[in-house]
C-alpha positions as CSV (number, residue, x, y, z in Angstrom):
1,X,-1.0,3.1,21.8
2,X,0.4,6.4,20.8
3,X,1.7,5.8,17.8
4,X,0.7,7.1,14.5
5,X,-0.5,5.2,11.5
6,X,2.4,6.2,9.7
7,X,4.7,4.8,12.5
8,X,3.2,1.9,12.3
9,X,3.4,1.3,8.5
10,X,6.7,2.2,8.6
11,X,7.4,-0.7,11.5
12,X,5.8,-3.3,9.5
13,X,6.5,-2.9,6.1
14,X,10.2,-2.3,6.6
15,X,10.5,-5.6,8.2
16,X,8.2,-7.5,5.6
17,X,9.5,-9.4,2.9
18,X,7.0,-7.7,0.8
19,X,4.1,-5.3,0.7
20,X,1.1,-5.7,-1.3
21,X,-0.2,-2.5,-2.0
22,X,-3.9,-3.4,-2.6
23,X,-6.1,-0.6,-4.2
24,X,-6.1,3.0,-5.8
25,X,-5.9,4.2,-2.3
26,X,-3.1,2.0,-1.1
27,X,-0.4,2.4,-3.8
28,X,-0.7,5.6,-4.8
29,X,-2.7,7.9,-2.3
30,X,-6.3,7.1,-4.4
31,X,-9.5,10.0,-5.3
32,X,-8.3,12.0,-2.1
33,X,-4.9,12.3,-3.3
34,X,-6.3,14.5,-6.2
35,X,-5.7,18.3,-6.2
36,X,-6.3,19.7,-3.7
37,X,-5.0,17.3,-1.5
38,X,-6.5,18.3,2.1
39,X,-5.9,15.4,3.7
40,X,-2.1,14.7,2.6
41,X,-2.8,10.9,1.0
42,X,0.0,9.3,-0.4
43,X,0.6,5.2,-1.6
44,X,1.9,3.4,0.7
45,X,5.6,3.0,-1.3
46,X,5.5,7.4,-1.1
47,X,4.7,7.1,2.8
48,X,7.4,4.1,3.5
49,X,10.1,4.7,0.4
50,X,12.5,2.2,0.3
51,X,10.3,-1.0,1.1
52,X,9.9,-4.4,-1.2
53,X,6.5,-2.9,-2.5
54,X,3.9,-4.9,-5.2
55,X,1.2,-2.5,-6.2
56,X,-1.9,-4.0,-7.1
57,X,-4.6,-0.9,-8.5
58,X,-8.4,-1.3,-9.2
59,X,-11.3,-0.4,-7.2
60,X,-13.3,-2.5,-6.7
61,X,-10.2,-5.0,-5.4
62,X,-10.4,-8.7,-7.1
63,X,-9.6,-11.1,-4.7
64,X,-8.6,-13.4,-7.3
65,X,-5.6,-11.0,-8.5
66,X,-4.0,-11.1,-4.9
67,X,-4.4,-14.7,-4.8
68,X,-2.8,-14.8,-7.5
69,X,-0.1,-12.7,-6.7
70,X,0.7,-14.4,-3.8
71,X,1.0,-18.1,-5.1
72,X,3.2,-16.4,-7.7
73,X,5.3,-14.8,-5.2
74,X,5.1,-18.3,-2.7
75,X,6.4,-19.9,-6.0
């Protein structure tokens, strides 16, 4: 569509009434973020600053924490 990832992200998450930032990679730019950083990653909350972010860190991802994070935030 011509639009960058980053455009994207930045389209959806500033009109969400949260983020969920799920993984190393997500919230904070994960391995590849390491120096050097060739590629450029950064978290989600770096990429879109100034979004309603919850960061949620672990590889491998536990389904069971974002359940739980959402029926805490639905509550």
């Amino acid at each position: 569509g011509g639009r960058t990832a980053l455009d994207l992200a930045t389209h959806v998450c500033k009109n969400a009434a949260a983020t969920i930032a799920v993984g190393a990679c997500a919230w904070d730019g994960g391995l590849v973020r390491s120096t050097p950083n060739p590629t450029g990653a950064v978290g989600i909350g770096e990429a879109v600053p100034g979004i309603k972010l919850i960061n949620m860190p672990g590889c491998p991802h536990n389904p069971v924490n974002t359940a739980a994070v959402l029926v805490h935030y639905l509550t």
